[in-house]
C-alpha positions in Angstrom: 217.3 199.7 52.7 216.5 196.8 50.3 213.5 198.4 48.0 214.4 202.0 48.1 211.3 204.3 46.2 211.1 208.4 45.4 208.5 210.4 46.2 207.6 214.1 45.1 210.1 216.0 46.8 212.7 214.0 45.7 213.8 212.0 49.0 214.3 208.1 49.1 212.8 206.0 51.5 213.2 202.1 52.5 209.6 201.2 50.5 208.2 199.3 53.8 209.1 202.7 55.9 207.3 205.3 53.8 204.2 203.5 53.0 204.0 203.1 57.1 204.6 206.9 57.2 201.4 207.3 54.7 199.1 204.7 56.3 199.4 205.9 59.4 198.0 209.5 58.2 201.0 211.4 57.1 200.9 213.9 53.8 204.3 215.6 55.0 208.1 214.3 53.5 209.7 212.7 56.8 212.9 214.9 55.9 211.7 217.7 54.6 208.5 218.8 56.0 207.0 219.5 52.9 203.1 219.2 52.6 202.6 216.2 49.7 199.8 216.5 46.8 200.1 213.2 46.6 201.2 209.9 48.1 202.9 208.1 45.2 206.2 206.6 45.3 208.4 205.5 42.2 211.1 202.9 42.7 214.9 204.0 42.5 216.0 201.2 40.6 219.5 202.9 40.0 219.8 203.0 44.3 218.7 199.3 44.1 221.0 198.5 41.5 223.9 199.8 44.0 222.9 198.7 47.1 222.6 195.2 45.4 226.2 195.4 43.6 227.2 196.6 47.5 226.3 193.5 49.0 227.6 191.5 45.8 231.1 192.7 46.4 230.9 192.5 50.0 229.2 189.1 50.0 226.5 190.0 51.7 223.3 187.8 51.8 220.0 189.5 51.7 216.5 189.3 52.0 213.4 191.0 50.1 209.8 190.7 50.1 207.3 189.8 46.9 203.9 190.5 47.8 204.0 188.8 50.9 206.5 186.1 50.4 209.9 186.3 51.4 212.4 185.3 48.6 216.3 185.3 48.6 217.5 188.2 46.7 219.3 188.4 43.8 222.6 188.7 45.7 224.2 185.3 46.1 223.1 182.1 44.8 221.6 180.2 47.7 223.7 177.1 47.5 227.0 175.5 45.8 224.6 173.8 43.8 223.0 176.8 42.5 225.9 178.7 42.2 227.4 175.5 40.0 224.4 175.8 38.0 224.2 178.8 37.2 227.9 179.3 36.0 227.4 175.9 33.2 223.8 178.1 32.2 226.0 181.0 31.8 229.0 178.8 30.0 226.7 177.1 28.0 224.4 180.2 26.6 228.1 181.6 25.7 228.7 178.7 23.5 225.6 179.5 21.9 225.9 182.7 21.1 228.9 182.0 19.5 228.3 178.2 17.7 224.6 178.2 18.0 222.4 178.1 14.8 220.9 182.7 14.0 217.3 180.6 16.0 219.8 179.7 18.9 222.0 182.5 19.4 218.7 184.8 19.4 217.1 182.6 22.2 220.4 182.7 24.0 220.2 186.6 24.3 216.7 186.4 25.4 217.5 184.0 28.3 220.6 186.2 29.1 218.3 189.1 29.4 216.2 187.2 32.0 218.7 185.5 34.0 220.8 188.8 34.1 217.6 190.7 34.9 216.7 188.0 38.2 219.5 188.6 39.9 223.3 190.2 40.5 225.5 186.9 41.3 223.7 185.6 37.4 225.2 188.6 35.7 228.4 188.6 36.9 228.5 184.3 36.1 227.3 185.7 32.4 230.3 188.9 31.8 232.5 186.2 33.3 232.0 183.5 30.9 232.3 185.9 27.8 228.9 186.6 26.6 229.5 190.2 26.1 231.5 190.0 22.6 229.4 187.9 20.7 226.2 189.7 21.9 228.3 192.9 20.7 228.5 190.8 17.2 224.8 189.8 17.0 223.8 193.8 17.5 224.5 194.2 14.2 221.9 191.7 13.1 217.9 193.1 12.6 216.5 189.5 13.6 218.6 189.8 16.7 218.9 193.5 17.9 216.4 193.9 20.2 217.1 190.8 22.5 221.2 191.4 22.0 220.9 195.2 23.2 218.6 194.0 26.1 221.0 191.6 27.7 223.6 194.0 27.2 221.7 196.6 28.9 221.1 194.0 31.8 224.7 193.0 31.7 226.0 196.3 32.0 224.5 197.5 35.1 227.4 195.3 36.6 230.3 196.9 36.8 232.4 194.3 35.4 229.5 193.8 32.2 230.4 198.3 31.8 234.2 197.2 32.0 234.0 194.4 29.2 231.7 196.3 27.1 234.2 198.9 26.9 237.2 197.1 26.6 235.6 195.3 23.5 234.7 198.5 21.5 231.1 198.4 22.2 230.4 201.6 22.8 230.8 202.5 19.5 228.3 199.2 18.5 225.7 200.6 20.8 226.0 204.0 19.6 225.5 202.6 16.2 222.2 201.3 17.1 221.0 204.4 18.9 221.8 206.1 16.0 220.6 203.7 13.2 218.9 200.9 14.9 216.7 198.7 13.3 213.5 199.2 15.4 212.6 202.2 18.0 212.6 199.6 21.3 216.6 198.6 20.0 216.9 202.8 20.1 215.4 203.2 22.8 217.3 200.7 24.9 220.5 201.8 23.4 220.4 205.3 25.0 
């Protein structure tokens, strides 16, 4: 199951199963039985999130479809050359977070939110290469909440990004912002 989705009763389904299941005329829940008002599905991003850390750990390459084009996933860089690349990205935004002019170190938490966000084997080359600190450090600034507590949010849904966030006192940082955050979207992201 690569794109797992929910539908009303509460099951999961591979998304490329279910819609089959729907096309070919079916209002029932495969496992249930139950009779469906209505044929939506929502993705299970936390399942996703798993099954993609899964193959991470285990090194397992995999495959997922974009509207009709087959891309490699999010799991393991492709090549040496990739892989080479993105670890001096993720070395180099850490610098500037750290030495980078208040301009810099705000751009280098928005590009850490979207490499983290693109795929598993970039956020764990970004917690490796000690961005977490100093994005817990630029939380505390308004100009640069919203993008810092984004890429931590992407950063922790590795487990190693949850580990170092703890072990540098961050929870209390990001409860700070929840509580007393400088705009709603920093809030919101914080819970």
């Amino acid at each position: 199951m690569l794109d797992p989705v929910t539908i009303s009763t509460g099951q999961t389904y591979n998304r490329a199963s279910i819609k089959k299941w729907f096309e070919a005329g079916n209002m029932t829940c495969p496992k249930t039985g139950e009779r469906l008002i209505s044929t939506e599905f929502f993705p299970n991003t936390a399942l996703k999130n798993l099954i993609q850390q899964f193959c991470y750990d285990n090194g397992i390459s995999i495959l997922t479809t974009k509207s009709h084009s087959v891309t490699a996933t999010t799991v393991s860089p492709g090549s040496s050359a990739a892989a080479h690349g993105i670890q001096f990205a993720s070395w180099s935004l850490a610098r500037r977070l750290v030495f980078g002019t208040d301009e810099q170190k705000n751009k280098a938490a928005y590009e850490i939110r979207l490499l983290a966000k693109s795929n598993v084997f970039n956020t764990a080359c970004l917690v490796e290469n000690g961005t977490v600190p100093p994005l817990l450090d630029l939380v505390l600034t308004s100009t640069m909440q919203e993008n810092a507590i984004s890429a931590l949010l992407k950063l922790s849904k590795h487990s190693n990004g949850r580990e170092v966030i703890m072990e540098s006192r961050g929870l209390k940082t990001i409860v700070n912002v929840l509580n007393r955050g400088y705009s709603l979207e920093a809030r919101r992201v914080a819970a």
